[in-house]
C-alpha positions in Angstrom: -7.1 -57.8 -49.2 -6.2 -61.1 -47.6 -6.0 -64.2 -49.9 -6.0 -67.6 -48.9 -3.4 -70.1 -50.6 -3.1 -74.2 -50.4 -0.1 -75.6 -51.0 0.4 -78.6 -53.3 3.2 -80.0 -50.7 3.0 -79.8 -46.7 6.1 -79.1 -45.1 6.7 -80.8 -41.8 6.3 -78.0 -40.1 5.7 -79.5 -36.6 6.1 -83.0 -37.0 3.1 -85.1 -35.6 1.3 -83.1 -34.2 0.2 -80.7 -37.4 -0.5 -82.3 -40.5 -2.7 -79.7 -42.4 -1.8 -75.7 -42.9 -2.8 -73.0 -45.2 -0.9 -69.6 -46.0 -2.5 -66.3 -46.1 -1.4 -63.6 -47.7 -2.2 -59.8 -47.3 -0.7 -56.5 -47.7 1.3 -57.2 -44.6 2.9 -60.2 -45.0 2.6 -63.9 -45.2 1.1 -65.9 -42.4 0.6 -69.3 -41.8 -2.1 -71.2 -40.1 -2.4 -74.6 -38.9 -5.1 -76.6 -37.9 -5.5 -79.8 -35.8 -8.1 -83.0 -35.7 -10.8 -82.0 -33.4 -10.9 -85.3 -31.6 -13.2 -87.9 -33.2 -15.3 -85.1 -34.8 -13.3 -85.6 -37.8 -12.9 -81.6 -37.8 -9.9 -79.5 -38.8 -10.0 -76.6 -36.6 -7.6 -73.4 -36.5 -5.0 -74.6 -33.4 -5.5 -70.3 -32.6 -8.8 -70.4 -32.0 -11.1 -67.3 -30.5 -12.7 -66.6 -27.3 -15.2 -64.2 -27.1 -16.4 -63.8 -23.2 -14.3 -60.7 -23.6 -16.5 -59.2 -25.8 -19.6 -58.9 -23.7 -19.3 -57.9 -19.9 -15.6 -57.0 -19.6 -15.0 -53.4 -19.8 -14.6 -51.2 -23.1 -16.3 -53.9 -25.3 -17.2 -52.4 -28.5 -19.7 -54.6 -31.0 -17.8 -53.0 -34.1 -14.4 -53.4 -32.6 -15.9 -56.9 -31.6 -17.2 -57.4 -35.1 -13.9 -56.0 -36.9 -11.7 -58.3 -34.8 -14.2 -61.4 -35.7 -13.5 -60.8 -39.3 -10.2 -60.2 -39.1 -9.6 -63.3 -37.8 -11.6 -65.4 -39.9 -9.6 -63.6 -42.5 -6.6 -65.1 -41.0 -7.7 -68.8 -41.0 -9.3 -68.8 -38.2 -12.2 -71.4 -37.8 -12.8 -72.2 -34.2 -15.3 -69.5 -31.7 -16.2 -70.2 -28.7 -18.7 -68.5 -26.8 -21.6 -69.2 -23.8 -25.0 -67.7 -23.1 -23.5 -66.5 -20.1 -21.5 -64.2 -22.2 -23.7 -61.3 -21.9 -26.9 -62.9 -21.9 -26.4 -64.1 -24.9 -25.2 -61.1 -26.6 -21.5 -62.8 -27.6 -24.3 -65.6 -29.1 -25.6 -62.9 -31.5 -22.0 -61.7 -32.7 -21.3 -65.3 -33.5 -24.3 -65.4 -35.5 -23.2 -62.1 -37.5 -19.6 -63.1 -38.5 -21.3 -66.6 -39.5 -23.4 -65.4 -42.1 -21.4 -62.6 -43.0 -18.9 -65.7 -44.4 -21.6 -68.0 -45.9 -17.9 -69.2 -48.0 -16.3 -70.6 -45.3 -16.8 -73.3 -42.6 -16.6 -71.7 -39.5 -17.3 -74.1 -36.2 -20.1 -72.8 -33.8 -19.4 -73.3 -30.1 -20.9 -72.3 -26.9 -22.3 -73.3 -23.8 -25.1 -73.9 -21.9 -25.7 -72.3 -18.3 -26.4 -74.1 -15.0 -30.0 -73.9 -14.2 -29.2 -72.8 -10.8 -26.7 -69.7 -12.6 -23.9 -71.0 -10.5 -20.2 -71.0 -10.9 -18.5 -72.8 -10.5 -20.3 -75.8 -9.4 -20.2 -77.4 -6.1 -19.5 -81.5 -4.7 -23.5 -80.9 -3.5 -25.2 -79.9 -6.6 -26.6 -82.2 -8.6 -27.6 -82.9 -12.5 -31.0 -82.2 -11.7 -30.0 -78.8 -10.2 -27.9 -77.7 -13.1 -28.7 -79.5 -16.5 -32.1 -81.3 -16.0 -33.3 -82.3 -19.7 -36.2 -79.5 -19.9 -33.4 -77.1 -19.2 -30.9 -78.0 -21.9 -33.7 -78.2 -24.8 -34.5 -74.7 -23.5 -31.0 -73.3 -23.8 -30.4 -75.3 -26.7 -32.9 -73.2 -28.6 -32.5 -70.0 -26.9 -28.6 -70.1 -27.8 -29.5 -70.9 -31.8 -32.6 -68.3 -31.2 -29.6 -65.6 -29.9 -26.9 -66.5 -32.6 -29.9 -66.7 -36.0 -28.4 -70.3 -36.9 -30.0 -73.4 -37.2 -27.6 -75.5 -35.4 -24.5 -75.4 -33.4 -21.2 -77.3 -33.6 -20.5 -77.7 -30.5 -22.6 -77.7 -27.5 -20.9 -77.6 -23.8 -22.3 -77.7 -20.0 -20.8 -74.8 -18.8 -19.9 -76.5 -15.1 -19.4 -79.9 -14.7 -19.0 -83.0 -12.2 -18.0 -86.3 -12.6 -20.9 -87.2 -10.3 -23.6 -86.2 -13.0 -22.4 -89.5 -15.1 -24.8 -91.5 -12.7 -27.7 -89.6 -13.7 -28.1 -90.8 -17.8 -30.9 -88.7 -18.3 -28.7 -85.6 -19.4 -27.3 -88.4 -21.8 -30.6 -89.3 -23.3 -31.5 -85.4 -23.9 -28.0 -85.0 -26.0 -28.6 -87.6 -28.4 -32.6 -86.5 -28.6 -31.2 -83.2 -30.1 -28.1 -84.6 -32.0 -30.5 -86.7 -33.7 -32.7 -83.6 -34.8 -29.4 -81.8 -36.1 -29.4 -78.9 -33.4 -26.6 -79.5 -32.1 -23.9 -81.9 -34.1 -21.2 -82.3 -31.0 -21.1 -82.0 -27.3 -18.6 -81.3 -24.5 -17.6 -80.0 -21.3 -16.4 -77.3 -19.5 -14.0 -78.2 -16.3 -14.2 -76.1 -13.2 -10.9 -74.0 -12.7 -8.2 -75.8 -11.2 -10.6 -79.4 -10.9 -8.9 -80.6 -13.9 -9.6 -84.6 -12.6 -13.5 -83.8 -12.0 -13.5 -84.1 -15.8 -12.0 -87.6 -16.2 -14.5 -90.1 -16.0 -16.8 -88.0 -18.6 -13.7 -88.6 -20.9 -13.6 -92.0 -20.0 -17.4 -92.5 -20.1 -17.0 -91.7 -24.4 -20.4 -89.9 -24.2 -19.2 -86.5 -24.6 -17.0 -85.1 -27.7 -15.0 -82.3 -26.8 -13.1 -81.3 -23.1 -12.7 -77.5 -22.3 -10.1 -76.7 -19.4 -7.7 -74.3 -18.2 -4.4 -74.4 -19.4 -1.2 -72.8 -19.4 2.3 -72.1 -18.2 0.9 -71.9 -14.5 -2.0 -74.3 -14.7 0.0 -77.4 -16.2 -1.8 -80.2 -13.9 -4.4 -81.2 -16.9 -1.3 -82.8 -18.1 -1.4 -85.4 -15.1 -4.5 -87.3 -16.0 -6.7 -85.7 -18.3 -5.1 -85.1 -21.4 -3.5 -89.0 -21.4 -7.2 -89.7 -20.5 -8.1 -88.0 -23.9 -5.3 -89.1 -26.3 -7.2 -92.4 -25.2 -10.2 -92.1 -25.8 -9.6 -89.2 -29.1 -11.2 -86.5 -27.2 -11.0 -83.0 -28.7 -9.3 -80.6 -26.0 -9.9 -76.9 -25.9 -7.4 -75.0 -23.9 -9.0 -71.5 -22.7 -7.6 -69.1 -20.3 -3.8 -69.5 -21.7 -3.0 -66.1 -20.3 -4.3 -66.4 -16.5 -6.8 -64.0 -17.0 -4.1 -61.7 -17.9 -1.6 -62.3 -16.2 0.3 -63.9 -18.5 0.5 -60.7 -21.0 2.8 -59.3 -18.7 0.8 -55.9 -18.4 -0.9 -56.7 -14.5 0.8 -54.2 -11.6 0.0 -54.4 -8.0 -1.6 -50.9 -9.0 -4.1 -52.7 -11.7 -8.2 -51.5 -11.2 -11.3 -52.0 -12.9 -14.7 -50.9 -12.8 -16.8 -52.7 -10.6 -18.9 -54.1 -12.9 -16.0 -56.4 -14.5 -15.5 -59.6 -13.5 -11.7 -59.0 -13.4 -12.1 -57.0 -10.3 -13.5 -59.5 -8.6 -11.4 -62.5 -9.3 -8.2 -60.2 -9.2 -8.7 -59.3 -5.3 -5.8 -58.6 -3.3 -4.5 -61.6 -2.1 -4.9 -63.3 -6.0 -3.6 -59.9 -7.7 -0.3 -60.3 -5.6 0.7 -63.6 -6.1 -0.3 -63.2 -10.0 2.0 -60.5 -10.0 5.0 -62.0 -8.2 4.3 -65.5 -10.6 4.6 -63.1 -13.9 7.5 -60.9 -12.3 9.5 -64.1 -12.1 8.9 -65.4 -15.7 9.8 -61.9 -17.3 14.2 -62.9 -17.3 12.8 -66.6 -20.0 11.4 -64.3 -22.4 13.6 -64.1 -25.7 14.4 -61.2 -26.8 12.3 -61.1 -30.1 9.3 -62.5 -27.8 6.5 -61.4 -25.8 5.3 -63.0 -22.8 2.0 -63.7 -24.6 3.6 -64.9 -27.4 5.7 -67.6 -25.3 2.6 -68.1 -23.4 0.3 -69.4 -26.5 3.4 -71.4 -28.0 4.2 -73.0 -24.6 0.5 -74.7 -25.0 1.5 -75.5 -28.9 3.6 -77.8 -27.4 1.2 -80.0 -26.3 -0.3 -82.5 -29.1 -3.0 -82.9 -26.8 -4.8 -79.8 -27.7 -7.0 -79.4 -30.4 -7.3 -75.4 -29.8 -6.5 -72.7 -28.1 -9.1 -69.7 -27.4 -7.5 -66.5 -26.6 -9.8 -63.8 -26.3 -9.0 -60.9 -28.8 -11.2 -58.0 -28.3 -8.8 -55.9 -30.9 -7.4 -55.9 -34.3 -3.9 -55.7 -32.7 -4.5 -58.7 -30.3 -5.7 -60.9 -33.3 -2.7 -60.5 -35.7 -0.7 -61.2 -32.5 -2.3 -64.3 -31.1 -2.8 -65.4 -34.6 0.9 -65.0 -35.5 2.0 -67.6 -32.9 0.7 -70.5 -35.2 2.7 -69.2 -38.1 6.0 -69.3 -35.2 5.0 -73.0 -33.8 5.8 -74.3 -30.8 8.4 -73.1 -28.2 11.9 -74.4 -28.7 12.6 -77.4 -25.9 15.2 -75.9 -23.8 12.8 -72.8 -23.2 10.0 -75.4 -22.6 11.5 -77.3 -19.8 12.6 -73.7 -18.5 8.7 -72.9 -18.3 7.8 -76.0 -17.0 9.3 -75.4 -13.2 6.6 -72.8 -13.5 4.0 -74.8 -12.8 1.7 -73.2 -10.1 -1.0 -75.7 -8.3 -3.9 -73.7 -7.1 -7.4 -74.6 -5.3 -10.5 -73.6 -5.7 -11.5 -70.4 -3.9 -14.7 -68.5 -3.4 -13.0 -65.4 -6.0 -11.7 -68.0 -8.3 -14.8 -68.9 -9.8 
């Protein structure tokens, strides 16, 4: 049985960048979790937060494993979820839904996403606001998503493709605060395309959207360049997602790797990508300490950054949560190893598998 204890005095555990923790105990140890200021939202959020695409449309998803996992990590501090419509149709929506009301104790933040009218990713220079997010679209998905998930308003609500370009079209503007004032939805955001992480900085700049979710990791440094100083400006919330390169970065991909054809990992993981992925991971494996794991190092590497608010694994099993989870109560990576990672750095563009 886990139990959740607040300390009368906070350490300086990580100093600036984590003010507020909690401990929780359990049969298996003591853990601790810390949490960060969500931007301007004024929201404490878990800095190991929870992704959930993986838990609708990637193979050997299980709803009670799913569900089990959910718990588990709420259990463990965890207050941050992140999920899309797209994520099954709205079926990741639903499992949100369950593990909210199945904790009507604790604040958990609701986010997810809604999908480009024209249902494509990533979006293009050519599209326009009209053809992704025109106002009728968002109210619809807006209440479809809370219909989906059985609650009565969201945290956080994100576009799930973005361009810069769309800031001279204010109608999509006008729509957000029409349903922020009715209390459907309480904060909004973005989602960057992969590897565009400057198509995203003029929305930060603009102030008229909350929250900033892009890719970010060992490999995928280059948010660093402009868009996170762009956000420590302005006090924009950052959500790192996809901190282990869709798997590469657990250190289990082989050129030998297969999945059915129905997952999306087999078709973003095509030949020439499932390669260089390998050769990338093959060359971090000599940094890893001894009493680390590559996933480990790869969560703490993004710790570093004061920048992020979150990060958003996805943890399909029990295992993966206590794991991911775990890094928090470790902290950030040690400098030296750090600096080691950062020659790591891997620019990539936009290509018609990378989505």
């Amino acid at each position: 049985m886990l139990k959740e204890i607040v300390p009368d005095i906070i350490p300086d555990i990580i100093p600036d960048i984590i003010p507020v923790y909690k401990i929780y105990s359990s049969n298996e140890g003591v853990a601790i979790m810390k949490y960060r200021q969500f931007g301007r939202t004024g929201w404490m959020v878990s800095e190991i937060g929870y992704g959930m695409w993986g838990m609708a449309g990637w193979t050997e998803s299980d709803d009670a494993q799913s569900l089990g996992s959910l718990q588990l990590a709420v259990d463990l501090g965890c207050n941050f979820f992140d999920t899309a419509w797209a994520y099954g149709d709205g079926h990741s929506e639903d499992l949100l839904g369950q593990i909210v009301r199945a904790n009507p104790d604790k604040k958990l933040y609701t986010a997810t996403k809604i999908p480009p009218k024209n249902f494509m990713w990533p979006s293009k220079r050519e599209y326009s606001m009209g053809d992704c997010f025109p106002p009728d679209h968002i109210e619809e998905y807006v209440h479809t998503s809370l219909k989906n998930a059985g609650l009565e308003s969201f945290d956080l609500m994100q576009f799930h493709t973005w361009e810069d370009s769309w800031l001279e079209d204010d109608r999509w503007v006008k729509k957000m605060d029409e349903l922020r004032v009715q209390g459907l939805v309480h904060a909004w955001g973005i989602s960057i395309n992969r590897w565009e992480p400057w198509n995203g900085v003029k929305a930060v700049r603009s102030g008229l959207v909350d929250a900033v979710q892009v890719i970010y990791n060992i490999f995928d440094q280059n948010p660093e360049d402009e868009l996170f100083p762009a956000c420590v400006e302005m006090d924009m919330a950052v959500i790192a997602r996809v901190p282990f390169d869709e798997g590469t970065l657990t250190g289990n991909l082989s050129l030998d790797s297969t999945w059915s054809e129905d997952d999306w990992r087999n078709t973003y993981f095509v030949p020439e990508n499932l390669k260089s992925s390998v050769e990338h991971a093959e060359r971090l494996k000599p940094l890893i300490p001894g009493d680390m794991t590559m996933p480990e190092m790869a969560l703490r590497f993004i710790l570093n950054n004061p920048a992020v608010s979150t990060i958003i694994p996805g943890m399909r099993k029990p295992g993966h949560v206590r794991e991911n989870i775990a890094c928090s109560d470790a902290g950030a990576l040690p400098k030296g190893l750090r600096n080691e990672l950062r020659v790591h750095r891997w620019d990539r563009q936009p290509t018609e598998w990378s989505q």
